[in-house]
Each structure stands twice: as structure tokens, then as C-alpha cells.
C-alpha positions in Angstrom: 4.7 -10.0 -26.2 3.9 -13.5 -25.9 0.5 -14.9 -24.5 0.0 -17.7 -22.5 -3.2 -20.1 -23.2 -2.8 -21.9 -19.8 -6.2 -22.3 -17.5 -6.2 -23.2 -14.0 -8.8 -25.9 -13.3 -11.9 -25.0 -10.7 -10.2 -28.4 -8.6 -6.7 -26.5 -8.3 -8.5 -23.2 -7.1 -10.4 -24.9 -4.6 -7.5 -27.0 -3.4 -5.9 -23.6 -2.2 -8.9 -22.3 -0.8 -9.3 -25.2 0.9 -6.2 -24.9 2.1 -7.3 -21.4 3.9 -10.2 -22.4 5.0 -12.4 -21.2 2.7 -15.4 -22.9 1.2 -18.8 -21.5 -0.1 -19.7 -18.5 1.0 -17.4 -17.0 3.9 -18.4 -14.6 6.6 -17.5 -11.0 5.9 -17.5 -9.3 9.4 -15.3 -10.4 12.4 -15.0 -9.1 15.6 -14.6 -11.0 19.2 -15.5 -13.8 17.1 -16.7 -14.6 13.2 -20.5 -13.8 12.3 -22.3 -16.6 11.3 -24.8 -14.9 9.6 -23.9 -11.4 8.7 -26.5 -9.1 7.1 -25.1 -7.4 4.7 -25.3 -8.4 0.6 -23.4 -11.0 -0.7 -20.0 -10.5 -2.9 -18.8 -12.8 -5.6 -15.1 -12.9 -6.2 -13.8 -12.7 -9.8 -10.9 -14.4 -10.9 -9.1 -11.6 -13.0 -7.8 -14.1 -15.3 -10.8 -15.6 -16.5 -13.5 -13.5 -15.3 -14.9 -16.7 -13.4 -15.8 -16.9 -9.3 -13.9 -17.8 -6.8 -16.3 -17.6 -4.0 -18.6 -15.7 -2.4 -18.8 -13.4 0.8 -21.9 -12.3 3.3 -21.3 -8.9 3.6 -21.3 -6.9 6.8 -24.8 -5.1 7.6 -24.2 -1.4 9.5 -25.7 -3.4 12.8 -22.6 -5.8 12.0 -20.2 -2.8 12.2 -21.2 -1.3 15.1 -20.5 -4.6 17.0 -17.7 -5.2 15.0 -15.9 -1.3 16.4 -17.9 -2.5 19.9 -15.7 -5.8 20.3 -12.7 -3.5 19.2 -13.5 -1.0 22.1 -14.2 -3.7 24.8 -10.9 -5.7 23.3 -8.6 -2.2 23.8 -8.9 -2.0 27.6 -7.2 -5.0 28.0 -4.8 -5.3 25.0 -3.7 -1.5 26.0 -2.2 -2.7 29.4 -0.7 -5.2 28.2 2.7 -4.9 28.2 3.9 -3.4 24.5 6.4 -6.7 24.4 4.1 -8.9 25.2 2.2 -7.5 22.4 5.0 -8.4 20.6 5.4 -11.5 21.4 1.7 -11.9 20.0 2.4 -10.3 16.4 5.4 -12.3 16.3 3.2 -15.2 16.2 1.0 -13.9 13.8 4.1 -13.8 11.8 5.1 -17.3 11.9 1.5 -18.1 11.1 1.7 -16.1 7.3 5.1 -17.9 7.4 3.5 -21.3 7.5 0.7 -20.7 5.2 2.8 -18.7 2.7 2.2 -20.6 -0.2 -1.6 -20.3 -0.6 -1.8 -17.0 0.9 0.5 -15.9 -2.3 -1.3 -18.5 -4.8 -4.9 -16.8 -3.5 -3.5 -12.9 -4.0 -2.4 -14.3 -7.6 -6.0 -15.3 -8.2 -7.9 -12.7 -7.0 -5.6 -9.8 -7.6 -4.2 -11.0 -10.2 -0.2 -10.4 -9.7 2.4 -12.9 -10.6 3.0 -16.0 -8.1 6.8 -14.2 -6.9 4.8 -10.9 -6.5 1.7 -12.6 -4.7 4.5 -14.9 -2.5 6.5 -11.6 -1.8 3.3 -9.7 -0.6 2.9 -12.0 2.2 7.0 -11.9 2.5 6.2 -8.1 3.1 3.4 -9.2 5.9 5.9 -11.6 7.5 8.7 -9.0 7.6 6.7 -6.1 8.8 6.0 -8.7 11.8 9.6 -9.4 12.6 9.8 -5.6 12.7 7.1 -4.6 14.5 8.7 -7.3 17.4 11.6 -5.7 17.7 9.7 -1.6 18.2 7.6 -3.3 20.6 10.7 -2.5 23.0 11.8 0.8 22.0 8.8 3.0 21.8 10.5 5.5 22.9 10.2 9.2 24.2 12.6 11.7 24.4 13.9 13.6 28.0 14.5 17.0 28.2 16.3 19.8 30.7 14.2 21.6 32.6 15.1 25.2 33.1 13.2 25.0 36.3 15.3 23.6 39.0 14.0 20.2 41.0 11.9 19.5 37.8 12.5 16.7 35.4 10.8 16.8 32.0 10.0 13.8 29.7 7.7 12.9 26.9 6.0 9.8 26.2 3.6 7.7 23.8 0.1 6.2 24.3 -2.0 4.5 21.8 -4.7 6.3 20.2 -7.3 3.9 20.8 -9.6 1.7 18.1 -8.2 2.7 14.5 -9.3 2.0 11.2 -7.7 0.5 7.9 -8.7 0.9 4.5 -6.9 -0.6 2.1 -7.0 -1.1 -1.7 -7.2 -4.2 -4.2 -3.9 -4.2 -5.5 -1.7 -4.8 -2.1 -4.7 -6.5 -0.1 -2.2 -8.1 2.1 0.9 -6.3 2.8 -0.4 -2.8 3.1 -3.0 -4.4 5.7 -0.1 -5.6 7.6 2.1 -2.5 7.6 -0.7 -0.7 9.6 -1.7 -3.9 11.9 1.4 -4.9 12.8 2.6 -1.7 14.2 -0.6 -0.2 15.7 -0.9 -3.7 17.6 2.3 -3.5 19.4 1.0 0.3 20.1 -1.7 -0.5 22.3 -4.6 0.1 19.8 -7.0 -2.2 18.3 -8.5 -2.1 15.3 -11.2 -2.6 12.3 -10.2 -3.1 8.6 -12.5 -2.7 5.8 -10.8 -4.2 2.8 -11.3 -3.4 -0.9 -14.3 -5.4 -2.5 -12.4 -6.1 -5.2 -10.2 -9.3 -3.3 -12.3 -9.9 -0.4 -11.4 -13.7 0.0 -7.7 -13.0 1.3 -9.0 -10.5 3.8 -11.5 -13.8 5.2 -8.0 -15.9 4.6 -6.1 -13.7 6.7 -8.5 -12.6 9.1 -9.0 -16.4 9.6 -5.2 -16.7 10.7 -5.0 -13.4 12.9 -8.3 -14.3 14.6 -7.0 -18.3 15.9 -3.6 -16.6 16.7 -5.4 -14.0 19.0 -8.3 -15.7 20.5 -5.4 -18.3 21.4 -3.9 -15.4 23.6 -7.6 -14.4 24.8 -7.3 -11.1 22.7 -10.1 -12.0 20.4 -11.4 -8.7 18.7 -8.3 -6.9 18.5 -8.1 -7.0 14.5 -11.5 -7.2 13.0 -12.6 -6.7 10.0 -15.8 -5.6 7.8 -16.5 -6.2 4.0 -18.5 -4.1 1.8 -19.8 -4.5 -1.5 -19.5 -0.5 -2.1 -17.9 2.5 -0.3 -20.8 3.0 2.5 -18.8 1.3 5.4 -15.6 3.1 4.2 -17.7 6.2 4.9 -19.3 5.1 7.8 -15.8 4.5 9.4 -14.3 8.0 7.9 -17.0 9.5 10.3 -17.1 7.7 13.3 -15.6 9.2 16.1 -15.3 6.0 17.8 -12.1 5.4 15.7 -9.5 8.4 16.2 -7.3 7.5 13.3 -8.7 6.3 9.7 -5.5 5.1 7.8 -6.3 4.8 4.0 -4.7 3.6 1.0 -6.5 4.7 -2.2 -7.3 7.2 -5.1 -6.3 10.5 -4.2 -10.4 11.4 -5.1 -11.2 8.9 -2.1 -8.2 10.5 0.6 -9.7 13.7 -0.5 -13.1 12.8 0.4 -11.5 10.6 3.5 -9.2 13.8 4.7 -12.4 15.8 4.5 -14.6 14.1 6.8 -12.1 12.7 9.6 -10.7 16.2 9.7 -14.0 17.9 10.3 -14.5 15.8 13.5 -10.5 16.2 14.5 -10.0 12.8 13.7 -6.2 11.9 12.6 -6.0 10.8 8.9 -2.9 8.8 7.6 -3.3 9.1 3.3 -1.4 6.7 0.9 -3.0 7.6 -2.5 -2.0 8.0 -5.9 1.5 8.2 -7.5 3.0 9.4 -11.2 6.3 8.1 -10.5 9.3 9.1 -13.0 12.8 7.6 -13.7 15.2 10.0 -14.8 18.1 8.3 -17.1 21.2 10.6 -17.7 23.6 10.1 -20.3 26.3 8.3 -17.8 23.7 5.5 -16.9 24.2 1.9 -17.2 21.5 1.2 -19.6 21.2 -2.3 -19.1 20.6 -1.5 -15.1 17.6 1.5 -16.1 16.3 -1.0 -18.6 15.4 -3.7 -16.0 14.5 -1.3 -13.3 12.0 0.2 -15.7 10.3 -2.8 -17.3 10.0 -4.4 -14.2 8.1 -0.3 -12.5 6.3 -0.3 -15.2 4.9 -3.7 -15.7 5.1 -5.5 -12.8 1.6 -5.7 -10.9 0.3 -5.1 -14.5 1.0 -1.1 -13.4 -1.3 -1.6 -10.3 1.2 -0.2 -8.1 1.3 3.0 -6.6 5.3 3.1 -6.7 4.6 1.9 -10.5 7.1 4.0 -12.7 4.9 5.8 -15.6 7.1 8.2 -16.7 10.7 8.1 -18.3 13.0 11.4 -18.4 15.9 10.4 -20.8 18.8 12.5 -21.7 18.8 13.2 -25.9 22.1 11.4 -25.9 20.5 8.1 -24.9 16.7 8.3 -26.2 17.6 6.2 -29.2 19.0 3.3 -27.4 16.9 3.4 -24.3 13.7 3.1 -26.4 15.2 0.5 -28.5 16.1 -1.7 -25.1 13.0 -1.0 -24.0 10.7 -2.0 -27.1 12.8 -5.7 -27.1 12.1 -6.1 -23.8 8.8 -5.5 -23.8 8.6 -7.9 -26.7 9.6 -11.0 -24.5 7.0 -10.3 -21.7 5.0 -13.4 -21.1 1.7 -12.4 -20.5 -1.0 -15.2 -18.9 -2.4 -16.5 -16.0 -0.4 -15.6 -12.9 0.8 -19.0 -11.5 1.6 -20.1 -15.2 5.8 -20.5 -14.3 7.1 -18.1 -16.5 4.7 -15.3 -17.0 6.0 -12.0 -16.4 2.3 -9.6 -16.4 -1.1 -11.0 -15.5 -4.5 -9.1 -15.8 -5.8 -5.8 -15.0 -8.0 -6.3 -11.8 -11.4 -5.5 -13.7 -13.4 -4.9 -16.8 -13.1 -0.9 -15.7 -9.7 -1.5 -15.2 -9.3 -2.4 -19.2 -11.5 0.3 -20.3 -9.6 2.9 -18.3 -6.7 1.6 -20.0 -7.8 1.5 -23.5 -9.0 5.5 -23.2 -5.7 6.5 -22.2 -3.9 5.1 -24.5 -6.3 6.5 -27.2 -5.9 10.2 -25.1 -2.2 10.2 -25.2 -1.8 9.5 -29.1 -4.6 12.5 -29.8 -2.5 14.9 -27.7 0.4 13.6 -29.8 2.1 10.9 -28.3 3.7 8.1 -30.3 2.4 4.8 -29.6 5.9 2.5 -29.8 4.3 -1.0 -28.7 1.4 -2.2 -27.1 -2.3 -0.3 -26.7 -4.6 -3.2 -27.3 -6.4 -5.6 -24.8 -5.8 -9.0 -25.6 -8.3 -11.1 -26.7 -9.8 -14.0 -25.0 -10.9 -14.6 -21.0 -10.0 -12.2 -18.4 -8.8 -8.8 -18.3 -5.4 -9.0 -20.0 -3.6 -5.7 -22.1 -0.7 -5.1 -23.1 2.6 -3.4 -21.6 2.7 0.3 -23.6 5.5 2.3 -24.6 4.3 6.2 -25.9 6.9 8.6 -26.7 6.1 12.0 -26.4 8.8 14.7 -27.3 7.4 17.0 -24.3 5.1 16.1 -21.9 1.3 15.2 -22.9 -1.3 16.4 -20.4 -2.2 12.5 -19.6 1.1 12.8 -18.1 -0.4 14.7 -15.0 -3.0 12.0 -14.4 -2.2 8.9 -13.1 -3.6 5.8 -14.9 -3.5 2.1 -13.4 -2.3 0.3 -16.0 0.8 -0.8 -17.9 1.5 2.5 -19.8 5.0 3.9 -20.0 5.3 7.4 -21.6 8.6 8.3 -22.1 10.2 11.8 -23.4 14.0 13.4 -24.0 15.6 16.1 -21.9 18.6 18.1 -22.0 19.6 18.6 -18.6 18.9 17.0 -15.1 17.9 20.6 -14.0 15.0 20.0 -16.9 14.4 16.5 -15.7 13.7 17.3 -12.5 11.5 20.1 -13.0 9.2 17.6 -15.5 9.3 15.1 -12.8 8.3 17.5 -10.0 5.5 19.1 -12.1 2.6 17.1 -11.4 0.1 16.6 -8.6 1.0 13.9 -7.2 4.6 13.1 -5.3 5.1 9.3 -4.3 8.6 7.6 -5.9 11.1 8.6 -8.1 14.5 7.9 -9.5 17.7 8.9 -11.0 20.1 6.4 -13.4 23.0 7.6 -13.1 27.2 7.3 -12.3 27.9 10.6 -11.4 28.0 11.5 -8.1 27.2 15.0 -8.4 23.9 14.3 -10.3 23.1 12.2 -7.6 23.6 14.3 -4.8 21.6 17.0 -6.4 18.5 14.7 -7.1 18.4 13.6 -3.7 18.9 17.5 -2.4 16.7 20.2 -1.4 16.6 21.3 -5.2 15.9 17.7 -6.3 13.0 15.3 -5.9 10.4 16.4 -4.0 9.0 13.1 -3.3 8.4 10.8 -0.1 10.8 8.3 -2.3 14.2 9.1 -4.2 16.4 6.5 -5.3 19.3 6.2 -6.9 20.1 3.4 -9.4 17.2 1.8 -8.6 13.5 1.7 -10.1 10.4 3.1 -8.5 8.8 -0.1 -7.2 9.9 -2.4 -4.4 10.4 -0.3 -1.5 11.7 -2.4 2.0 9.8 -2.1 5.2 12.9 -0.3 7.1 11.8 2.6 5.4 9.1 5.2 6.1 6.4 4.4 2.7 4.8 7.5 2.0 5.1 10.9 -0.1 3.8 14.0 -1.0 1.7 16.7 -2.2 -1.6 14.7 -3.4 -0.3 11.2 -2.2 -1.3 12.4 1.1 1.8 13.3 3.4 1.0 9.9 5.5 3.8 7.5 6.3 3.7 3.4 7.0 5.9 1.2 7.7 9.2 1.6 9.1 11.3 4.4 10.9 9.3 6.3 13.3 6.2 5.9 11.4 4.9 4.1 14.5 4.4 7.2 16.0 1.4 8.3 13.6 -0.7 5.3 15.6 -0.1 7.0 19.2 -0.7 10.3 21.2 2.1 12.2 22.3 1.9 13.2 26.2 4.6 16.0 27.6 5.6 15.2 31.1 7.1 17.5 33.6 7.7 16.5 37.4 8.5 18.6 40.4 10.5 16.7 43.2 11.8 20.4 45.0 10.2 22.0 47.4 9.3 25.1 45.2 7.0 25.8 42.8 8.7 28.0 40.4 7.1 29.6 36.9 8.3 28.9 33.7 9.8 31.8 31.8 10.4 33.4 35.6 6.9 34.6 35.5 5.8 35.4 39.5 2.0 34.9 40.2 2.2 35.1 44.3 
């Protein structure tokens, strides 16, 4: 594992800030239109790679939410009669505008989050695409017609938006997941609030900066506002308020648990993405040197600060050997630095608590008896860099269960895909997973009833890097939500059954006679 010694200068950061719009310290509450002076505390953003500030945000106060959800409200009685492809039209734009500020929309993710400059890029990529998608559902939101078994009666079902939403969303996809929810609950009808993670607040105020021109353009200022916190209070705040009938949240399954709670206590509708302990199952027929890249790239890219990040290898006996020993060299040519350095493969963790979270793992895993194969140790120097981990474990530690944010790959042999998939279904949480593998049979059964019970199953392909065609979502303690594509859209309006008489008669249903 090589380290790179490249700085950015304090000149280059602030010539992509710049860029965005940003300068000094930023307003951290937007509505109808930004908040000069919000009231709230003020948030410095770290640069993961050196520890240093990048700028600093005026949080929002309480007073500033309540306006904030009020300009949503007031903005929803026009923007839900608007026609849904007109609505459309508007996202579309919203699209072209992340097109044409790209660049230091992906350069400011890979300073504040910390993810390489391709990663960073394709985030926005994913915002961009989720537009062009979200275009086309704007005309087909569709309901279904039925028969009638009373005669002269026509029976149909369809949609209506929900109203003023919320969005939280976490530090390590601060852009795309954002845009997965906005995109499509926009061309629903709703409007809607986002409080973002504290931990990269200055892409939220670039993007918020974009969305807000684009709409006030279009005289639907306050459609898509936003409220920064320096701590979880506004989070809870908007988990409780009945004002917003659906809280979407992207998180720590402790956080959906305590989300799920509340919003479910006032009938609220919740949509969860939390945690993941995604596992790659490699059979004896796999092409090695496909599972091999698919794997590093789970577990290391994002630094292991996905949720879709793969953390736990099932390898047939056969192949153990050779696997590990692909893996170890691998691992060994991972350029670790500063995430626009050209070249670097794995930038920092996101935090200080990020590294010591790390570090006590890896300790935990070799005292339940794991074998530490390569890496464990934070590097020395600026910032919060470690590096990528490889434990071997021949049966399943307890750490296994837990999901850890952090490059750390724990890997152990099995004798059967029956086995495999039972280790890889055992644990709490049920996001992503995947099978290596040239049999067809194997296949078929991992993607069956009997196989994977996760949200995600793929085949000859890692974990990570899921397109936004597909429903993103999974199971058991990742929450049961979906986003994205399909007919996730459906989780961000209110199904209405409609029945109409044009007879003469007024028959019962089930031939039930009242008069």
C-alpha cells in the first residue's frame, strides 16, 4: 500500500468553492428564498484529508425550520397542480444544471467526504441520471383499472402526492442519495425539506444554491429546502412533525430505529436506508481475476463508507489459497492519498471517530481469533487515512454480525453454496450481496426463494455500484425502504381507489340488499 504525500493548496480549494458559490461562511437554511442570517450555531467543515477547514455554515435555529417546512407548505399548493410533466420539465433542468457544474460539484464531495475524484464525479453522475429518469416517470405515473362486478360501474385507482416530505441523508453519499429522493418526489407533486449530514454541509449549500436559481426561475421558490444542523435535534424535530407525512432516511440502523419509532407513533410513513454487512460468495468455478476486482474495489472503494460496501468474503476451500493471495497483492498496490491526487485509489475515513472505530475492530476481530493478513494500522501524518484490511477467519467471528465503516474485509472458507448462503443470510442486516460464479445452477439458486435474502443479489458482480433503474433498498434491519428506480416512486404518493356509477342503479357489492 503506497502513500501519497501530495497537499492541495488553500488557493486550489477556494478556486472550487468559488466556483459554487461559496465564500466565508454560507447560509445553512433555505426556504422560498436563502436566510441571511440564520440563527442557529455555526459549523466548520473539515477537510478529511488534512483535518483543515473548508468553510463555515450558520446553522438553522428551530424558528428557521418552521419557516423553512412553512415555505414548503405555501410552495405545495401550487407545485401540486401543476401538471406532473411540467414538473418534469423543471427537474430536467435541474439536471442540466449538476451537468454543467459537474466538475466542482465532484472536486467539493472529494474534499469534504473524502471519496476519490471518479467516485465524487460519479456521485453527481448519479444526481444527473436520477434527473433524466425522473423526466421520463413524470408521464407515466400510473394507476391501474379494474372490472367491476357491479354492472354500469367503472373502477380505477390513482396516485396523489403526499404532501411536504422530508430527507435525511448521510455523509458518505451527500449528493446522490439527496437526489434519488428529490428528483422523484418533485415530479410527484410534493415538496420538500432536507436536513443533510453535518459532516459535508458545504455541498448541501452548493447544491441547494443550484436547485434554488433553477426553481425560483420557474416561480416555484421553496419547493426543495433545506436545514443544517450541527447535531441530530432538527433530524428529530422533523421525525416528529406531522406537518411532513413522509420522513425518508438514510443512516445507522440505531438512527432508522429511533426514526421508525417516532414517525410511526404519529402514522407518519417512514422510507429507511440503513446499514448493510454485504457478502460475496466465490465458488470454486469463479473467474478469480473477475471476484478479485469486484472485491477490492466493495471493499475499498469510498474507504468502506458505503452501505453496498462488501465486508465479508464466503470462499469455497478449493479456492481460499489463491483468492487470498490475489487479494493480499492487490491490496498491496492501492494508492492511498488525497482524493484528487490522479492515481489514488482510497482516500480518508470521514472523521477522527471514523479512525478509532476502525482501529477497535480490527483489534476485536484478531482477539476473537481472526488473522490479520494486511493492513490494521492508521497511517501516519495529516488527515484521517488507514489502511485497506484483510482478516481471515476460518468460521465466522462475532464482529462479523456488526457492520463497521471502514475498509475491513474478513474473509472465511466454505464447503458448499448451501453453507455460504446460510453465513451470508445470518446476520441483522440484509442490503447487497453476491455470487462469483459460472454455473448456472448456482446462480439460479442464489437468486431464488432459498437464496439471498437481500434487497440486492447479483451475479458476477460486486456489492457496490448499483444503477438508478433499479429499486435501492433491502431488508431486515436495513429498513425495507426503496429509492430510486422501478416503482419506488410510489412510496412518495397516496394511493386513492376510484369507483364510478354511470347506470341508473345503485347496486351492493357482494349482492348485499339494504332497501
Amino acid at each position: 500500500m503506497a502513500q501519497s504525500a501530495v497537499k492541495f493548496s488553500q488557493t486550489e480549494v477556494q478556486s472550487i468553492l468559488k466556483q459554487l458559490g461559496i465564500d466565508g461562511k454560507n447560509s445553512g437554511a433555505c426556504g422560498a428564498g436563502w436566510m441571511g442570517k440564520p440563527g442557529g450555531a455555526t459549523l466548520v467543515s473539515l477537510n478529511p484529508s488534512d483535518g483543515q477547514a473548508l468553510g463555515e455554515i450558520v446553522c438553522a435555529s428551530n424558528d428557521d425550520y418552521d419557516r423553512v417546512v412553512s415555505d414548503a407548505q405555501a410552495a405545495y399548493v401550487k407545485w401540486r397542480s401543476t401538471p406532473a410533466p411540467v414538473r418534469g420539465e423543471i427537474v430536467r433542468q435541474l439536471g442540466e444544471e449538476f451537468r454543467r457544474y459537474k466538475e466542482p460539484l465532484g472536486k467539493l464531495i472529494s474534499l469534504e467526504m473524502g471519496k476519490i475524484l471518479s467516485e465524487g464525479l460519479g456521485e453527481v453522475q448519479e444526481a444527473i441520471d436520477i434527473c433524466d429518469f425522473a423526466v421520463g416517470l413524470s408521464r407515466q405515473l400510473y394507476g391501474l383499472t379494474m372490472h367491476s362486478e357491479r354492472p354500469g360501474h367503472r373502477m380505477y385507482e390513482q396516485w396523489h402526492p403526499l404532501g411536504t416530505i422530508g430527507i435525511i441523508t448521510a455523509f458518505n453519499f451527500p449528493c446522490a442519495v439527496w437526489a434519488w429522493n428529490a428528483a422523484i418526489a418533485a415530479v410527484c407533486g410534493d415538496t420538500m425539506v432536507w436536513k443533510p449530514s453535518e459532516k459535508t454541509p458545504l455541498i448541501t449549500v452548493a447544491m441547494m444554491k443550484i436547485v434554488h436559481k433553477v426553481l425560483a426561475d420557474h416561480g416555484h421558490a421553496g419547493v426543495m429546502g433545506m436545514v443544517i444542523s450541527p447535531d441530530r435535534s432538527l433530524g428529530e424535530r422533523m421525525a416528529a412533525d406531522k406537518r411532513l407525512p413522509l420522513i425518508s432516511a438514510t443512516g445507522s440502523t440505531r438512527m432508522g430505529r429511533e426514526v421508525g419509532r417516532v414517525v410511526a407513533e404519529r402514522f407518519g410513513k417512514s422510507l429507511l436506508e440503513l446499514g448493510g454487512n454485504n457478502a460475496i460468495i466465490v465458488m470454486d468455478d469463479a473467474d478469480l481475476d473477475l471476484a478479485t476486482r469486484a472485491i477490492v474495489f466493495g471493499a475499498c472503494g469510498t474507504t468502506g463508507q458505503r452501505c453496498t460496501t462488501t465486508r465479508r468474503i464466503f470462499v469455497q476451500e478449493k479456492l481460499e489459497k489463491a483468492l487470498l493471495e490475489r487479494l493480499q497483492k492487490a491490496y498491496g498496490s492501492v494508492k492511498i492519498g488525497h482524493p484528487l491526487e490522479k492515481g489514488v485509489l482510497m482516500g480518508p475515513l470521514i472523521d477522527r471517530a471514523a479512525v478509532e472505530a476502525y482501529k477497535a475492530a480490527v483489534a476485536k476481530a484478531q482477539k476473537e481469533g481472526g488473522k490479520l493478513l494486511c493492513g490494521g494500522k492508521e497511517l501516519a501524518g495529516e488527515g484521517f487515512f488507514v489502511e485497506p484490511t484483510i482478516i481471515s477467519a476460518k468460521n465466522p467471528l462475532p464482529i462479523m454480525q456488526e457492520e463497521t465503516f471502514a475498509p475491513i474485509l474478513y474473509v472465511t472458507p466454505v464447503r458448499t453454496l448451501d453453507e455460504a448462503i446460510d453465513l451470508q443470510n445470518n446476520v441483522p442486516q440484509g442490503l447487497s450481496s453476491a455470487v462469483f460464479t459460472q454455473s448456472l445452477k448456482s446462480a439460479e439458486k442464489f437468486l431464488s426463494t432459498v437464496g439471498s435474502d437481500c434487497g440486492i443479489a447479483n451475479v458476477n458482480i460486486g456489492t457496490s455500484g448499483a444503477e438508478i433503474g433499479g429499486a435501492f433498498g433491502g431488508e431486515k434491519e436495513t429498513g425495507g425502504g426503496r429509492e430510486s428506480g422501478s416503482d419506488s416512486w410510489k412510496a412518495y404518493m397516496r394511493r386513492q381507489t376510484c369507483t364510478i356509477n354511470y347506470s341508473d342503479a345503485l347496486p351492493l357489492a357482494q349482492g348485499v340488499e339494504f332497501l
